[in-house]
C-alpha positions as CSV (number, residue, x, y, z in Angstrom):
1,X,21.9,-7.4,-15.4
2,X,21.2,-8.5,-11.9
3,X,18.8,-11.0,-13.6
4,X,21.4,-12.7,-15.5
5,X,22.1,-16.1,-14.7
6,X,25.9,-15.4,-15.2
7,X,27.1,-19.7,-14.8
8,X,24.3,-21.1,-17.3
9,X,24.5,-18.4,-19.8
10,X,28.8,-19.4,-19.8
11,X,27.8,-22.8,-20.4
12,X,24.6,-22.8,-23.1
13,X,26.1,-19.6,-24.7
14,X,22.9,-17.8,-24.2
15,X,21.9,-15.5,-21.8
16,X,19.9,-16.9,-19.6
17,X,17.7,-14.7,-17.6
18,X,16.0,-15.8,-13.8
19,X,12.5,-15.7,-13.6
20,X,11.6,-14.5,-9.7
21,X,8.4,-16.0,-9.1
22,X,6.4,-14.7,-6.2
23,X,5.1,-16.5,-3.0
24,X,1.9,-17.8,-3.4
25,X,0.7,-15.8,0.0
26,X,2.1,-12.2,-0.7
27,X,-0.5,-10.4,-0.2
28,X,-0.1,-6.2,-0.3
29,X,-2.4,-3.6,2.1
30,X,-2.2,-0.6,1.7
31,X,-3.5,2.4,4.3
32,X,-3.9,6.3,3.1
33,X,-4.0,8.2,6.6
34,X,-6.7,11.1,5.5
35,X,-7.8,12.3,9.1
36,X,-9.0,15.7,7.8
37,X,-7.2,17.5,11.1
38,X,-3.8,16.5,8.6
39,X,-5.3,18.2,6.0
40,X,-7.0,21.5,7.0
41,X,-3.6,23.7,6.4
42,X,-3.4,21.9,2.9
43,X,-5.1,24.8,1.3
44,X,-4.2,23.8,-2.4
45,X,-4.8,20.2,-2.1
46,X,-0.7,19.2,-2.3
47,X,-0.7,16.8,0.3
48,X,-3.9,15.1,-1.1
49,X,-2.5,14.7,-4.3
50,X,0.9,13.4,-3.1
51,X,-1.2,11.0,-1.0
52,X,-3.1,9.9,-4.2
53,X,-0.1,10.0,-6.8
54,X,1.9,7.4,-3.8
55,X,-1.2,5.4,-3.4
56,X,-1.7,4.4,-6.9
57,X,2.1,3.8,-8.2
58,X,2.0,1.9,-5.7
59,X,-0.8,0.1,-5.8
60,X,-0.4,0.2,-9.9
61,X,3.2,-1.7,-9.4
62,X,1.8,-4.5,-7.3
63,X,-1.1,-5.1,-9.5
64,X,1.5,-5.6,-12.4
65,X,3.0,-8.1,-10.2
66,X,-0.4,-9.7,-10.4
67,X,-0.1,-9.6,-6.4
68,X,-3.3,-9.4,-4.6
69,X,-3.6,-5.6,-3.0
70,X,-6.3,-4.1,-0.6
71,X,-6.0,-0.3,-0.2
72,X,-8.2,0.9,2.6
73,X,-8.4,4.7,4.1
74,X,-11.7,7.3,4.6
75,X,-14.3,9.4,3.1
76,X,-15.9,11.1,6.0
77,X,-17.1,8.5,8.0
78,X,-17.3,5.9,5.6
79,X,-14.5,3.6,4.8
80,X,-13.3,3.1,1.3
81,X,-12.1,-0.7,1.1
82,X,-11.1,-2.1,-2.9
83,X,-9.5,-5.3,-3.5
84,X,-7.6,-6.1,-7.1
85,X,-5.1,-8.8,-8.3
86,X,-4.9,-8.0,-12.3
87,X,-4.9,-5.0,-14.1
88,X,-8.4,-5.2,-15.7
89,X,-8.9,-4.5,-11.7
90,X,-7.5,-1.0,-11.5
91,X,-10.4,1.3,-12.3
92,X,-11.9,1.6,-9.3
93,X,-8.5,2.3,-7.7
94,X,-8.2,4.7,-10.3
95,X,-11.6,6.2,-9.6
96,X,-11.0,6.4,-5.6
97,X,-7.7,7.9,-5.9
98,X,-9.2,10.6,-8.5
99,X,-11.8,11.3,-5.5
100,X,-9.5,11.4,-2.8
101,X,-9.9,13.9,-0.5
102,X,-8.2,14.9,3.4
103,X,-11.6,14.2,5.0
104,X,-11.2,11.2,6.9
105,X,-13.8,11.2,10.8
106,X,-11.7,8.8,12.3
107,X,-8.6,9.4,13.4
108,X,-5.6,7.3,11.8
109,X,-4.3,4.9,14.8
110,X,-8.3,4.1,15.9
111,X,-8.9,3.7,12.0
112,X,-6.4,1.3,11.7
113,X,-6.1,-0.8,14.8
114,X,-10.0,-1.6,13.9
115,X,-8.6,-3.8,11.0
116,X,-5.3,-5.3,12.5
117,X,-7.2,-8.6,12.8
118,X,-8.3,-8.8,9.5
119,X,-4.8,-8.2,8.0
120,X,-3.2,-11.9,7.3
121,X,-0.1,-13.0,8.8
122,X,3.1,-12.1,7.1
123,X,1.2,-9.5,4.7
124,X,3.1,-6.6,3.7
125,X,1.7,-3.7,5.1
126,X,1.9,-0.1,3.2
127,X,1.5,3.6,5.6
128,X,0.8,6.6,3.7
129,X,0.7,9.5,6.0
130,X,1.7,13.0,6.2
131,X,1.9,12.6,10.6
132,X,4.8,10.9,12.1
133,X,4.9,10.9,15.2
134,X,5.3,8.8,18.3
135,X,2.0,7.4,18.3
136,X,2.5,6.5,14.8
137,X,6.0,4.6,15.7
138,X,3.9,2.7,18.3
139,X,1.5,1.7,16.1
140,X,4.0,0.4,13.7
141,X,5.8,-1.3,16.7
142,X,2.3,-3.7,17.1
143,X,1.7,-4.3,13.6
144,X,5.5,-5.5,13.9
145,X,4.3,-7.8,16.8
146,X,1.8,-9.3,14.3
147,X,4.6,-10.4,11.8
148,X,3.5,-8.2,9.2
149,X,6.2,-6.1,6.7
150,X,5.6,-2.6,7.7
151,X,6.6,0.3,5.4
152,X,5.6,3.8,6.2
């Protein structure tokens, strides 16, 4: 309904329906904070599979967009970075996500101030994490500072 160009469809007697088309630089990354000290109270896995199920929807939604998305996080002490734009692109997503696991080296704020530099300017930039806290607001304070879209 909110899609409905209301005075055009009056005059043509059609509906007539806008078509959003998306900035040719939106660009999506997205960060899973798996520092296994988060996770070693997370017994039967809940918080891991929250993680995952959040990662991919989202990740699923902006591939459907056809907008380029990065999704970077941990697996021990080797980082896990896919790219994908269209959907033939989501099975490795799929097959990382199905791995995940709460057993990240690094911890999260060292992890990801590492790759501030390589994040484009004015990308939308995706936190999952089960810690917020005040070093987490501070961190999201700088990535501010770089004109990137924050959501955590």
């Amino acid at each position: 309904m909110k899609s409905i160009h209301w005075k055009l469809s009056a005059k043509s007697d059609n509906l007539i329906v806008k078509d959003y088309e998306n900035r040719g630089d939106t660009h999506v990354t997205v960060f899973i904070d798996n520092y296994h000290k988060l996770f070693e109270k997370d017994v039967e896995r809940r918080l891991e599979d929250k993680a995952a199920d959040i990662g991919l929807s989202i990740v699923n939604y902006y591939i459907n967009q056809n907008i380029p998305v990065n999704f970077q996080t941990q697996e021990d002490e080797n980082i896990i970075n896919i790219q994908g734009q269209q959907k033939f692109h989501i099975k490795p997503f799929l097959s990382t996500f199905a791995k995940f696991k709460g057993n990240g080296a690094m911890d999260f704020n060292s992890f990801l101030k590492t790759r501030i530099d390589a994040l484009g300017k004015d990308a939308t930039v995706i936190i999952i994490t089960p810690n917020l806290d005040k070093s987490m607001g501070t961190l999201g304070i700088l990535l501010k500072t770089q004109e990137l879209q924050i959501l955590m």
